[in-house]
VMD Tcl script that draws the C-alpha trace (Angstrom):
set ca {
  {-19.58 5.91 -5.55}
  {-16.07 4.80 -4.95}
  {-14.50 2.54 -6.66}
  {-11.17 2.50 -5.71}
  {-8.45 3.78 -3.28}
  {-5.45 5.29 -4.36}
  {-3.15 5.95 -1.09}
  {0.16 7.59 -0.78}
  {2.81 5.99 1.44}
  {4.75 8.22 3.81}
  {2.98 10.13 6.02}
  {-0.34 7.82 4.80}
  {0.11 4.04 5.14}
  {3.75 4.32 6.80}
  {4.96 6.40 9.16}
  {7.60 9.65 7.49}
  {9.82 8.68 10.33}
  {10.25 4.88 8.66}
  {11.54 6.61 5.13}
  {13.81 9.32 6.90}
  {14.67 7.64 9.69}
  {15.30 3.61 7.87}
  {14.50 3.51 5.06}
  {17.07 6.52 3.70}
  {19.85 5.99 5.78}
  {19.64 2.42 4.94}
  {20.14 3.09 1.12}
  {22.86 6.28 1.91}
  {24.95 3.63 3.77}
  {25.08 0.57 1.07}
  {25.52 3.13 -1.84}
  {29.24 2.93 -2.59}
  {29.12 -1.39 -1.71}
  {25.96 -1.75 -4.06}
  {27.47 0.14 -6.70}
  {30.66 -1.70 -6.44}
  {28.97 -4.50 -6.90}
  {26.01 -3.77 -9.18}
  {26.95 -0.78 -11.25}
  {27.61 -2.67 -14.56}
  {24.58 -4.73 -13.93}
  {21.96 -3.27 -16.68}
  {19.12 -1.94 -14.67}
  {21.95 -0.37 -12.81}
  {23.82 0.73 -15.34}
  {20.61 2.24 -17.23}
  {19.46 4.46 -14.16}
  {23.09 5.79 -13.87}
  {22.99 6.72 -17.65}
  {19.67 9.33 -16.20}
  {22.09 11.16 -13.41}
  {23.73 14.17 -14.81}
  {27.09 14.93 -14.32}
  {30.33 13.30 -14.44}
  {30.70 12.23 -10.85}
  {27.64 10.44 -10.88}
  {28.00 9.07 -7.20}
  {28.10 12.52 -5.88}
  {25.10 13.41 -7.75}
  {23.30 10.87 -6.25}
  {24.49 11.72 -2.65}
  {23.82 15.61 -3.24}
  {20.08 14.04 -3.98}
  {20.10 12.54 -0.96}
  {20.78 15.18 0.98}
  {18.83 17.25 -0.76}
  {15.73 14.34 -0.48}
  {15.49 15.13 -4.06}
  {12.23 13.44 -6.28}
  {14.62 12.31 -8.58}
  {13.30 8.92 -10.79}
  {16.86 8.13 -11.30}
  {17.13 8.40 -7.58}
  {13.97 6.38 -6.38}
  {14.90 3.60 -8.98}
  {18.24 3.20 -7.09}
  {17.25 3.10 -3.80}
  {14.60 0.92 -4.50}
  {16.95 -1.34 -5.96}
  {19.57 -0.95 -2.74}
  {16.34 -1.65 -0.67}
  {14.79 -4.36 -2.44}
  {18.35 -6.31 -1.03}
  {17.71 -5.51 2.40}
  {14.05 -6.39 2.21}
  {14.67 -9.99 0.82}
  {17.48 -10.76 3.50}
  {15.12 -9.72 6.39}
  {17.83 -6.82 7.24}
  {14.36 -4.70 6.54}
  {10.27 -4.92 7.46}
  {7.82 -2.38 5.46}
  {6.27 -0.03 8.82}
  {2.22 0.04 8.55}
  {0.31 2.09 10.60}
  {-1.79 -0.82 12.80}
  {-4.82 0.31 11.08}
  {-3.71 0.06 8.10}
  {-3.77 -3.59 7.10}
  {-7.32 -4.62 7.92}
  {-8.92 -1.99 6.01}
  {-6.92 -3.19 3.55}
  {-7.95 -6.61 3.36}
  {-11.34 -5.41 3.74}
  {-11.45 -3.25 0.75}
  {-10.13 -5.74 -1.54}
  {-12.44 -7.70 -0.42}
  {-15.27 -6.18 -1.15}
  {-14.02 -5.24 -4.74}
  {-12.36 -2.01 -4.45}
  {-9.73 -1.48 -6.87}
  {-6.26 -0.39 -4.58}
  {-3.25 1.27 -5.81}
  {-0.31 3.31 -4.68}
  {1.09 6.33 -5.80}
  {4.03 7.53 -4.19}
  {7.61 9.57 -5.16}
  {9.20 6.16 -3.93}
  {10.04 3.84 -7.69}
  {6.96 1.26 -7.94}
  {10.11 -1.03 -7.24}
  {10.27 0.27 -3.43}
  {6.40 0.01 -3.12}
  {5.77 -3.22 -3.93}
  {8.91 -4.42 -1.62}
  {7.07 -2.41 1.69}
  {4.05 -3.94 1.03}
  {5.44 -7.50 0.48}
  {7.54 -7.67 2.85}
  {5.67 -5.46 5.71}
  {5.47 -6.00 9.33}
  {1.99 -7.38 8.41}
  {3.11 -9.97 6.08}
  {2.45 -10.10 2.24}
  {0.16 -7.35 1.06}
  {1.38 -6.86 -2.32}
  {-1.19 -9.02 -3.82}
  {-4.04 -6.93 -2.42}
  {-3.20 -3.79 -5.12}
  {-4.12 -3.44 -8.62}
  {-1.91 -0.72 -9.89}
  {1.55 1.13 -8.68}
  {2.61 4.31 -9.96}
  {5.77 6.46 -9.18}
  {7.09 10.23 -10.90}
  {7.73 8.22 -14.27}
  {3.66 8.67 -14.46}
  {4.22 12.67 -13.48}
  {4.66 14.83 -10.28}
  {2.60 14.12 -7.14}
  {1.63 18.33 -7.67}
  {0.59 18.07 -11.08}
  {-3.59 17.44 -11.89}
  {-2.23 15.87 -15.09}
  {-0.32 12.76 -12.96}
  {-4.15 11.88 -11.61}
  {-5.82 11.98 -14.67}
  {-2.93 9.81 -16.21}
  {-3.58 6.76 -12.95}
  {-7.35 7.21 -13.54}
  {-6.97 6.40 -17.47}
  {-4.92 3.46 -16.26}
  {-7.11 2.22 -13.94}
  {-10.04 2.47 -16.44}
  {-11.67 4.50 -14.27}
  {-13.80 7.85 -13.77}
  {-11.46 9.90 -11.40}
  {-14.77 10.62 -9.49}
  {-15.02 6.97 -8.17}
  {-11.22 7.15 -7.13}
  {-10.31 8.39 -3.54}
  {-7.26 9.47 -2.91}
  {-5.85 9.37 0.73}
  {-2.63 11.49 1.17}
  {-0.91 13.63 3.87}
  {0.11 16.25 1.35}
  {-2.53 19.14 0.79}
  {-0.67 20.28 -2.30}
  {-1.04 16.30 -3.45}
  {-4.47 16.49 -2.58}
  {-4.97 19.93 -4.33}
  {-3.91 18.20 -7.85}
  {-6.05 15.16 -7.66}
  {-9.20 17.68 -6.62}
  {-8.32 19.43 -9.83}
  {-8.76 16.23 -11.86}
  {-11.61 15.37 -10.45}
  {-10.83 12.68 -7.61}
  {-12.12 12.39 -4.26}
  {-10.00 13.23 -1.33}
  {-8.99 13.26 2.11}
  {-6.07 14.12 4.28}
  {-4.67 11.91 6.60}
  {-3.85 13.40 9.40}
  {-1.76 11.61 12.16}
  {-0.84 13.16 15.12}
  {2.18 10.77 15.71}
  {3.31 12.28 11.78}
  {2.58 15.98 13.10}
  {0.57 16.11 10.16}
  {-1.11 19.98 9.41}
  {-4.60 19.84 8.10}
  {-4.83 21.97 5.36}
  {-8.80 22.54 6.01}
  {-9.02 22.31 2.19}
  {-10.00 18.38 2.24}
  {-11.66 16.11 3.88}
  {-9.56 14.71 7.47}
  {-9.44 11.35 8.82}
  {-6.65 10.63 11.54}
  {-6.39 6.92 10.70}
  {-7.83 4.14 8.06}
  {-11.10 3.37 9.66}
  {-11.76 6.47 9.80}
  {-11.20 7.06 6.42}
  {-14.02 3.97 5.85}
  {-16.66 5.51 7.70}
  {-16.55 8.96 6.30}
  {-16.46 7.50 2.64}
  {-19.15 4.61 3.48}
  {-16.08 1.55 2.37}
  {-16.59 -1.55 3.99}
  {-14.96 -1.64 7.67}
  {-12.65 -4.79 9.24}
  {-15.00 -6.89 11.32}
}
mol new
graphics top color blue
foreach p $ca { graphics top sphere $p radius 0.5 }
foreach p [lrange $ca 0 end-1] q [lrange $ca 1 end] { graphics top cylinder $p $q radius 0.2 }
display resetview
């Protein structure tokens, strides 16, 4: 029986092209202005002490480029985004059938998280400030790479202990078969989203659902009314 729904962002809830094509460029262009400003600020300061190097700026662009996992990396950008959330310069994309299944999980007493390669600090500014309104509320748990790689089984088994629960009553809703291949091997549920407008590849190796509802009516979760 599920219990809860653990969903990745990009490429799940949101569409890729909001992260590469907004969300990314937003944070490449404010870098050098937010670290003017903010560098010596401690959060700041403290994720700068993680990048390597002694040009730390070009570190951080080569990651960029690169679209590197880095934690150091996700922290900042969530930070750089978290000011263009608050001043309206930025809305968190949902897919439209996102939200209402939402709502109508929580409802019904699923436990919801998020685990995504984007710092918990990013999540939790999409979903508050999304083109939906205020969603944040509606998750128990958020977990980025400081709780291990999206590839590794070990990172699942780690979000299950935190949500007290057996990874067998956790599904986890992803676009990434290799994502999807860890959590199998620690024992949660799965199933690929796959959305044509992403250009998503099924894998064939999980369960499919194009869209949220979907996703309810192959797992048996309560649907929006």
């Amino acid at each position: 029986m599920i219990r809860a729904v653990l969903t990745d962002i990009e490429g799940t809830t949101s569409a890729i092209a909001f992260v590469k094509e907004t969300l990314f460029p937003f944070a490449e262009a404010a870098l050098d202005g937010f670290l003017d400003a903010q560098g010596d600020a401690p959060a700041v300061a403290a994720i700068l002490a993680e990048v390597p190097g002694s040009d730390r700026r070009a570190t951080l662009r080569r990651w960029m480029a690169e679209d590197a996992k880095a934690t150091p990396l996700k922290s900042l950008q969530g930070l750089i985004w978290r000011a263009g959330f608050e001043d309206g310069r930025l809305k968190g994309h949902l897919w439209p059938d996102v939200p209402a299944c939402l709502r109508a999980w929580a409802t019904a007493g699923l436990t919801l998280a998020v685990y995504s390669s984007g710092s918990v600090e990013a999540q939790r500014l999409l979903f508050r400030h999304s083109v939906a309104g205020d969603l944040e509320g509606l998750f128990g748990g958020f977990f980025d790479t400081r709780v291990g790689a999206k590839r590794e089984a070990a990172s699942y088994a780690a979000i299950a202990r935190a949500l007290d629960l057996p990874p067998s009553a956790i599904l986890f809703l992803s676009d990434v078969a290799e994502e999807l291949d860890a959590a199998t091997a620690a024992g949660l549920v799965t199933c690929q989203l796959v959305r044509p407008a992403d250009g998503t590849r099924p894998s064939g190796r999980h369960a499919e659902a194009p869209d949220f509802p979907s996703v309810a009516a192959r797992f048996g979760l309560p649907a929006p009314g």
